[in-house]
C-alpha positions as CSV (number, residue, x, y, z in Angstrom):
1,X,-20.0,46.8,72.3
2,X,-21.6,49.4,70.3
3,X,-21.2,47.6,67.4
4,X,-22.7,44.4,68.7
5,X,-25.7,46.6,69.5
6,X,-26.0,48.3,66.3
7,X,-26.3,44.8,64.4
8,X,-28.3,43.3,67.2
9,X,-30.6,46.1,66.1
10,X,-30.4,45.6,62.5
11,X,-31.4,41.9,62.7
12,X,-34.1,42.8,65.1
13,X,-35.7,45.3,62.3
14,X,-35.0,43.0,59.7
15,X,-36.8,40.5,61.4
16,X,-39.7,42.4,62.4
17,X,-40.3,43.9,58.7
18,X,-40.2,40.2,57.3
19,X,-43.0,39.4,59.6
20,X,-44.8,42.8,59.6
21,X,-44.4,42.5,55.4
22,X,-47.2,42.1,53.3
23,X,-48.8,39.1,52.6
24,X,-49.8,38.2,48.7
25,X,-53.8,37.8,48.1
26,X,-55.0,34.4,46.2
27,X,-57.6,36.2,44.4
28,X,-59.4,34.6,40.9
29,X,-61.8,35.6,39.2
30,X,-64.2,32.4,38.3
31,X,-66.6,32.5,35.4
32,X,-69.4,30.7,36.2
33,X,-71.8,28.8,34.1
34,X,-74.7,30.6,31.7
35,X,-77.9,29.9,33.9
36,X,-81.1,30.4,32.1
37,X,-84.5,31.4,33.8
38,X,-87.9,31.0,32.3
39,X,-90.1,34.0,32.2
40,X,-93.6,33.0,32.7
41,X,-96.6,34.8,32.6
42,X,-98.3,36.5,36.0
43,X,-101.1,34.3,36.8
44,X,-99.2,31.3,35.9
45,X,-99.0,28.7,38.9
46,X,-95.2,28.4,37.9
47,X,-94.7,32.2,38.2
48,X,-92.8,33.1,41.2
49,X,-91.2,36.9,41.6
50,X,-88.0,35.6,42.7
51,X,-85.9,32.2,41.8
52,X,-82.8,31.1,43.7
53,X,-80.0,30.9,41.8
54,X,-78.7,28.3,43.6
55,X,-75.8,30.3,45.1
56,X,-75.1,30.2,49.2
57,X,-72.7,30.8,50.7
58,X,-73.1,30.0,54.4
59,X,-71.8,32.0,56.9
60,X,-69.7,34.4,54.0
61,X,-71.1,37.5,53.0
62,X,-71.7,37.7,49.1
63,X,-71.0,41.4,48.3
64,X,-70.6,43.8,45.4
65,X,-73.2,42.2,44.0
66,X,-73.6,44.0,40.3
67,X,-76.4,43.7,37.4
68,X,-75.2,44.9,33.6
69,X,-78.8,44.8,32.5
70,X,-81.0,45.6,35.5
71,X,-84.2,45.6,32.7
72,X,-83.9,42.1,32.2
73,X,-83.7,41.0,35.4
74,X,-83.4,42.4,39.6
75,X,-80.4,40.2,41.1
76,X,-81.1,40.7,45.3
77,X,-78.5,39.0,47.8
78,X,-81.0,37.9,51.5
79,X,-79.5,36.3,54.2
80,X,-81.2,33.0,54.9
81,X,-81.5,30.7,57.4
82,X,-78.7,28.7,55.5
83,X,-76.3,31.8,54.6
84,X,-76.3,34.2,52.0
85,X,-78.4,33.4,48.7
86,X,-78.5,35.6,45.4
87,X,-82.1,35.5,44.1
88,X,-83.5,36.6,40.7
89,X,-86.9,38.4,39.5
90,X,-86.8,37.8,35.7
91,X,-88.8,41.3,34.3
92,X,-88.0,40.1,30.4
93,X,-86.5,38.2,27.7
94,X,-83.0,39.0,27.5
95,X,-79.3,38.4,28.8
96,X,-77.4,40.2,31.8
97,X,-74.5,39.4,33.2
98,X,-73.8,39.7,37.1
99,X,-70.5,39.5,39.4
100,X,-70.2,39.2,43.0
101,X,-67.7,38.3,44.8
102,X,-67.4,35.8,47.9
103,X,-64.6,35.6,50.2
104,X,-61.3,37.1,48.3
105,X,-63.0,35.6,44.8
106,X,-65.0,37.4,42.2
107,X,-68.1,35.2,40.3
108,X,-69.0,36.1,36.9
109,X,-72.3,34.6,35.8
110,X,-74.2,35.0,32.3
111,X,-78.6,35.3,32.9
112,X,-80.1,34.4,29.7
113,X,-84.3,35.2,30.3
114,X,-86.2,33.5,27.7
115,X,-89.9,34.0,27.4
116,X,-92.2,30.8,28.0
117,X,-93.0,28.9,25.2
118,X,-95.4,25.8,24.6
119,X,-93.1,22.8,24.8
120,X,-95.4,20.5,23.2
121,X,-96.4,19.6,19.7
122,X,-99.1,17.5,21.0
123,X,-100.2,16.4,24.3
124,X,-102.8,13.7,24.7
125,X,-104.8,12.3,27.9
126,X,-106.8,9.3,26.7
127,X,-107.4,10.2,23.1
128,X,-108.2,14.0,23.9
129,X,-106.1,16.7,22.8
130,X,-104.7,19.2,25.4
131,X,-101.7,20.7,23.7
132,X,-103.3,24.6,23.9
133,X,-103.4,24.3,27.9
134,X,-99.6,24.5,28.1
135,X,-99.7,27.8,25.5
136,X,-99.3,30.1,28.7
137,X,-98.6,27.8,31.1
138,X,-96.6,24.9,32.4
139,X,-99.0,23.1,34.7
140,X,-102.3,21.6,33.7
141,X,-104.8,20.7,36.0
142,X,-107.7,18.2,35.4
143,X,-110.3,17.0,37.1
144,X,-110.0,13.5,39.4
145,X,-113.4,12.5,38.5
146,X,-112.2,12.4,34.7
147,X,-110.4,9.7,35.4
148,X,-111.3,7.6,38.6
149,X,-111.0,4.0,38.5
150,X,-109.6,4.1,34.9
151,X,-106.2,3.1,33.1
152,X,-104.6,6.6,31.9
153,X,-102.8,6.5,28.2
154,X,-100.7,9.6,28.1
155,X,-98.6,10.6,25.0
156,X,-96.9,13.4,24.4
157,X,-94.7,15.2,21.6
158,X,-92.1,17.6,21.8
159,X,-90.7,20.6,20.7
160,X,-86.8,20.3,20.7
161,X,-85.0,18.7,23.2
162,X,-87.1,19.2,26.9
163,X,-86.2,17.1,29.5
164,X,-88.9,15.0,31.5
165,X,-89.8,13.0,34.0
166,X,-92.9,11.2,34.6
167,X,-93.7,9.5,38.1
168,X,-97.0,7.8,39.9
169,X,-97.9,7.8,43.3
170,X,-100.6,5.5,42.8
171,X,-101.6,3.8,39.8
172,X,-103.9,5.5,37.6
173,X,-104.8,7.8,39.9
174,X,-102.0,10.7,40.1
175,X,-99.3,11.4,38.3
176,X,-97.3,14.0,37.2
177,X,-95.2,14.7,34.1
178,X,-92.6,17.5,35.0
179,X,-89.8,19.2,33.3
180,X,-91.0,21.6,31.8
181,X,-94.8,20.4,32.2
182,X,-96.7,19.3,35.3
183,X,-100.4,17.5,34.7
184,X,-101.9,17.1,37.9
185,X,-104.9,15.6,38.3
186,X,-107.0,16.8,41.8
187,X,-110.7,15.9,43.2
188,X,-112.4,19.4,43.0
């Protein structure tokens, strides 16, 4: 009997340490892509002292959030009404690297800040030259009056390989080239 009590036992403790026993962790690290940012100047319409970097994560908490180069750029986590987003204030050209980790994983992501440059060799809006307005800026806006009532001619040359998109709303009355320029005409 006291035998059959004694293994009873045993199996019982066996038992209970296989379920009590630890489970493994699934954990990765994932490198992420390099995501650039454009640094523009203060009183640029484009400027904006914090980008999303298209990061959220719902209801799951993004922690130890960490910046290897916190003079290129401030890397802030804010809950949202969405979840948890990572935002970034470019301060200068440069690269950083960040990690964070969501859930059981860990993100690496490269930041690559590059200062804003003209894109342009030449812009024209009916014969006229306006390359120099996108020197400091993006967005270039003209006056409606300008052109009222008349067929627009827009060309445009440019630096390197820029990606753009031009769209109207109405015909010869707005449009807007964007990616990495906006023109927007406006009645002032």
């Amino acid at each position: 009997m006291k035998k059959t009590v004694k293994r009873l036992l045993v199996l019982l403790l066996a038992l209970s340490m296989t379920v009590v026993a630890p489970v493994s962790v699934n954990a990765k690290t994932i490198k992420d892509y390099t995501q650039g940012f454009t640094l523009y100047p203060k009183n640029s319409p484009s400027y904006s002292d914090k980008q999303d970097l298209g990061i959220c994560t719902g209801k799951t908490k993004i922690k130890n959030l960490t910046n290897s180069n916190k003079s290129v750029a401030k890397v802030t986590v804010e809950k949202s009404e969405n979840g948890y987003v990572i935002y970034v204030q470019p301060k200068k050209a440069g690269t950083t690297n960040i990690s964070y980790k969501v859930g059981k994983d860990t993100h690496k992501r490269k930041l690559v800040v590059k200062k804003y440059v003209n894109p342009y060799k030449q812009v024209k809006i009916n014969g006229k030259d306006i390359t120099s307005k996108f020197n400091k800026t993006n967005i270039c806006v003209l006056s409606y009056k300008q052109y009222k009532g008349k067929t627009i001619k827009l060309s445009f040359k440019r630096k390197g390989y820029w990606y753009m998109e031009i769209t109207s709303k109405r015909a010869a009355s707005i449009f807007t080239v964007s990616a990495p320029c906006q023109i927007h005409p406006h009645s002032r």
